[in-house]
N, C-alpha and C positions, 0 to 999 in steps of 0.2 A: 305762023305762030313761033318758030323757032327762030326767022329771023328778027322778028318781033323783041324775043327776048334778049337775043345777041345784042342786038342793036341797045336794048335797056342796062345791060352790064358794060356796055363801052362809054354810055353815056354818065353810068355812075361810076365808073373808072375815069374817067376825064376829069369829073369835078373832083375826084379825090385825087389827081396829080395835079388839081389845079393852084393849092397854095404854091405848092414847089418849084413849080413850069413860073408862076408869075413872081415868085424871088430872086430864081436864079437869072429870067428875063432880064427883070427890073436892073438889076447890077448892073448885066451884060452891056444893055444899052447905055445905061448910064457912066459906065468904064470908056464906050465909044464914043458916047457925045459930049461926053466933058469929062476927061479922063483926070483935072484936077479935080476933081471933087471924089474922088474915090483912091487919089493919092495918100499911101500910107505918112510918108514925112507932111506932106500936107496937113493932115486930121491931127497927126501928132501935135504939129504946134498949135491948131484949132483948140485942143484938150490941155495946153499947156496952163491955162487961167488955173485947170479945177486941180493939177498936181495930183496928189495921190488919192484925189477924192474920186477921180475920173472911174477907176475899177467899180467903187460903191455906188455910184449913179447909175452907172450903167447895168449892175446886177438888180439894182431899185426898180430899174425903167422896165427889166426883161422878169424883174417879179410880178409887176403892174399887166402886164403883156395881158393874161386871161380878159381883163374888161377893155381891152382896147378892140381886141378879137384881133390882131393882127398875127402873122403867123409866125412860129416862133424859128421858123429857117432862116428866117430874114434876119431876126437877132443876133444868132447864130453867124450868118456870116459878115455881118455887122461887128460883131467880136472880134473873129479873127482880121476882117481890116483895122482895128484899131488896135489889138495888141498881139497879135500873132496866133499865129493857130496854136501851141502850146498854152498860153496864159489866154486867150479867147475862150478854148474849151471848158479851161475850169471855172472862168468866171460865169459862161453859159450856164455849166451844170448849175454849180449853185444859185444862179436864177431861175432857174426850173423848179430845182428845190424849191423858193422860195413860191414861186408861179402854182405848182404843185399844193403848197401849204394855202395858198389863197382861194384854190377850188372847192380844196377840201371844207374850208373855212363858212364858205357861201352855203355849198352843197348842204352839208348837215344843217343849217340854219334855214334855208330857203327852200330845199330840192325834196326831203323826206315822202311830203304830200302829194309831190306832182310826183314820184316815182311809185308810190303805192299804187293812185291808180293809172297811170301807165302800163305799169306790170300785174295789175291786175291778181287772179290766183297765183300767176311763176313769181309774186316778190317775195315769199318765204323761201323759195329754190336759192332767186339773185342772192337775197342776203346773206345762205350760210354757203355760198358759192364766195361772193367777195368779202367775208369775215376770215373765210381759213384758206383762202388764198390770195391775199392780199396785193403779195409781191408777184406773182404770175399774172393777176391780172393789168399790175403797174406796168410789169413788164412789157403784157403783147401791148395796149396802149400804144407804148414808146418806143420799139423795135421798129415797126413799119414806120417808117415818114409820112404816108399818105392816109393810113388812118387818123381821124380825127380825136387826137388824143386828149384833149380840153373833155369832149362830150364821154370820153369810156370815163377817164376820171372821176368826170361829175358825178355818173352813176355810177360809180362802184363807191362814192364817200356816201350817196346818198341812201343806198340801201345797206350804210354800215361797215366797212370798209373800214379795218383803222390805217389811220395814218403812215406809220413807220413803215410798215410794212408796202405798203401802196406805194410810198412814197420812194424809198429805197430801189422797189421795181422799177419805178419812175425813173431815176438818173442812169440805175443800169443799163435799162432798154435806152435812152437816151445816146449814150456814148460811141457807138458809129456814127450815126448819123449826126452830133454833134463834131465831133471829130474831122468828119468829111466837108459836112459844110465850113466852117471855120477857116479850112485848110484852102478852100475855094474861095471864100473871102480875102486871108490873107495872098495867095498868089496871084489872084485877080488886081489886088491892090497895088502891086509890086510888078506887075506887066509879065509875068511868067507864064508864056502861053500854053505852053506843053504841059507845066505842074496844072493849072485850073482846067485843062482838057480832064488832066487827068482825074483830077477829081471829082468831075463830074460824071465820069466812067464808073467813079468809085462809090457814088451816088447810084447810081443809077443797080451796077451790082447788087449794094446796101441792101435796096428799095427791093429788088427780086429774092433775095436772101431773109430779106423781113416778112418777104410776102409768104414764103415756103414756111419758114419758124412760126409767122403768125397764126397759119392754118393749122399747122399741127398742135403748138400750143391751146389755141380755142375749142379744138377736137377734144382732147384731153381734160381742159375744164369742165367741158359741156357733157362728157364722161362721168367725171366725175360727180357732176351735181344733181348727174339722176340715178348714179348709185347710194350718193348719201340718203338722199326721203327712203326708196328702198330697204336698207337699213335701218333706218329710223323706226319705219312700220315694224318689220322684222322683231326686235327689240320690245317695240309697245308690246307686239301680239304675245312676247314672250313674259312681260311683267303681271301679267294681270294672274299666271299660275302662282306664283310664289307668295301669294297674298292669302288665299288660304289655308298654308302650310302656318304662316306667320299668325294669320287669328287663332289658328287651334291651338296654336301652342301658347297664345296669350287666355282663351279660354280655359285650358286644363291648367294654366297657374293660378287661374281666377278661381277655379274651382275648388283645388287644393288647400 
């Protein structure tokens, strides 16, 4: 039984490295079988037609990302080969932003119903869980690279979630891991073996360091959202005294 279960958390740990494992592959090989196509002067003149439109397509393209389902590390280091890991990164983020704005967008319009009953009685917990912490829950989302941050999104816009907040978390948790990738992108591109080891090293670090924060973070939500109902009762039980203090003394004016 134990190995049973072991065996069940390796199996869903493998799918959740698996966008990552099949990004940084996909590069890899393709830097070694055709090492012009992943040449940064190369791509540069390739983008030479769109001039300085080139940055807005490409934040367009990595806005659009959520319905293509492709994963967003790949974008990411897509970035950094075509404009460096400094001006890669920020153009990443603000496609996430925008990636971000488009979940949120579907989610409240489409998702409300299928999250109700999903969650069943916990959806008055989830919603004032992802209402008053909007930015923690952006955040764990996008810390970890192998959490599936599309799906926490979805449900956290859908059971009420607003935006800014969500959203904000979104690019914060985002910035190592964009960062790192990018930086793998661009030295893969540029044939610097040692820098894209290295970054991959720095990935992989990230990815352990998100996993630690991740845990602790979700602890603490998940703290927090069964002390708030607690509370809440606490409060009810307490209003229902102060209601008769308030009729009497609306009766002895009436009476008066």
């Amino acid at each position: 039984m134990h190995g049973h279960t072991k065996g069940g958390k390796l199996r869903f740990g493998l799918k959740l490295l698996a966008p990552l494992c099949i990004s940084v592959g996909l590069l890899v090989t393709l830097r070694v079988v055709g090492p012009q196509y992943l040449d940064q002067q190369h791509l540069s003149g390739v983008l030479r037609p769109l001039g300085h439109w080139a940055p807005l397509v490409f934040v367009l393209l990595l806005g659009a990302r959520p319905v293509t389902l492709l994963p967003g590390q790949l974008f990411a280091a897509v970035g950094g080969i075509l404009f460096g890991t400094l001006m890669g990164t920020v153009y990443a983020l603000v496609g996430s932003l925008l990636a971000t704005a488009l979940i949120h967008l579907l989610s409240r319009r489409f998702g409300r119903g299928p999250m109700k009953r999903l969650a069943g009685h916990r959806h008055d917990g989830i919603q004032r869980a992802a209402r008053r912490h909007g930015f923690q829950v952006g955040f764990l989302a996008c810390v970890n690279s192998i959490i599936p941050a599309d799906v926490m999104l979805a449900a956290a816009s859908a059971t009420g979630a607003r935006f800014w907040p969500l959203a904000l978390g979104a690019v914060v948790g985002s910035v190592p891991g964009t960062l790192l990738t990018t930086s793998f992108g661009s030295s893969l591109s540029q044939g610097k073996t040692w820098t894209t080891v290295a970054s991959v090293g720095g990935l992989l670090v990230s990815l352990t360091l998100g996993i630690i924060l991740g845990r602790r973070l979700a602890r603490e939500l998940t703290a927090k959202g069964e002390a708030e109902p607690a509370a809440s009762a606490r409060e009810a039980a307490r209003a229902p005294s102060r209601r008769p203090v308030l009729s009497s003394e609306l009766s002895r004016g009436v009476g008066a």
